[in-house]
C-alpha positions in Angstrom: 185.1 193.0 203.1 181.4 194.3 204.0 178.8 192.6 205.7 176.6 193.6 202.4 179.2 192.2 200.5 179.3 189.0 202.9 175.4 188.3 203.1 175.4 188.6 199.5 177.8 186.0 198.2 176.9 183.7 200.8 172.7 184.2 201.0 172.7 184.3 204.9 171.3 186.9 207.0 173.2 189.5 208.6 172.6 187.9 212.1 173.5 184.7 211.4 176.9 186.1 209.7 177.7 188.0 213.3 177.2 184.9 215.1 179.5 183.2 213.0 181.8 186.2 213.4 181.3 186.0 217.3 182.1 182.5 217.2 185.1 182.8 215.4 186.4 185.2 217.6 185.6 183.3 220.9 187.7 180.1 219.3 190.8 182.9 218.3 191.0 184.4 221.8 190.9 180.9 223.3 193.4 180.1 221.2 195.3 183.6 221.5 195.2 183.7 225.7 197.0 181.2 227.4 195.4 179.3 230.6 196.5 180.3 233.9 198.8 177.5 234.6 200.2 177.9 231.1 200.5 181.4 231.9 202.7 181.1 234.7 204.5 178.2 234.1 205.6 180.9 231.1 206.5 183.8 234.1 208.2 181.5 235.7 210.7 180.1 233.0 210.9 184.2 232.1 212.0 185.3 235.5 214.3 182.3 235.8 216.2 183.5 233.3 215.9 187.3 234.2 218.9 188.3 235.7 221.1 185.7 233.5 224.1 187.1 231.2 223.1 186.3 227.3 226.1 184.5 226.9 225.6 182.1 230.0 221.7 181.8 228.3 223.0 181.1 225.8 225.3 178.6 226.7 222.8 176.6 228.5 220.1 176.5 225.9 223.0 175.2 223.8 224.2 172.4 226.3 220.3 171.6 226.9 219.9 171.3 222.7 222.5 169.2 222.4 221.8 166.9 225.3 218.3 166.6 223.7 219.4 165.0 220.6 221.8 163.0 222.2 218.9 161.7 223.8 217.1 161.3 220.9 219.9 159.6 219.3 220.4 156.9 221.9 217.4 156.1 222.1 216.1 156.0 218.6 218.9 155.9 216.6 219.5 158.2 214.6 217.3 159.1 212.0 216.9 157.4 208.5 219.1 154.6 209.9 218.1 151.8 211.6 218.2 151.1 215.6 220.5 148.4 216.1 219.1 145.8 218.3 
């Protein structure tokens, strides 16, 4: 779509539109990028698994799944039943 196009189904002016642009792309890239501790918390958990076998990755993100819910379960019961008390 053209900014011609833009300014004229809206009625605003062309510098008000690339503001609203501008903005909109300051909000995607904060929403796009991370923060740092985000960031490496992320290379961290990627080189911990690094120089793992996919079958022993796999086995442990199955173990930790399943833990989870057990979890979950016991806790909450389980879900559209009631929690005995």
């Amino acid at each position: 779509m053209s900014l011609r196009r833009i300014m004229r189904q809206t009625g605003l002016p062309p510098e008000v539109l690339l503001d609203l642009a501008l903005e909109m792309l300051d909000i995607a890239s904060r929403k796009l990028s991370p923060s740092p501790i985000k960031r490496q918390a992320v290379g961290l958990g990627a080189a911990r698994w690094r120089n793992v076998a996919p079958e022993e990755r796999s086995e442990a993100l199955r173990r930790a799944a399943q833990a989870r819910w057990a979890k979950q379960r016991s806790v909450g019961g389980e879900p559209g039943k009631p929690s005995k008390k």
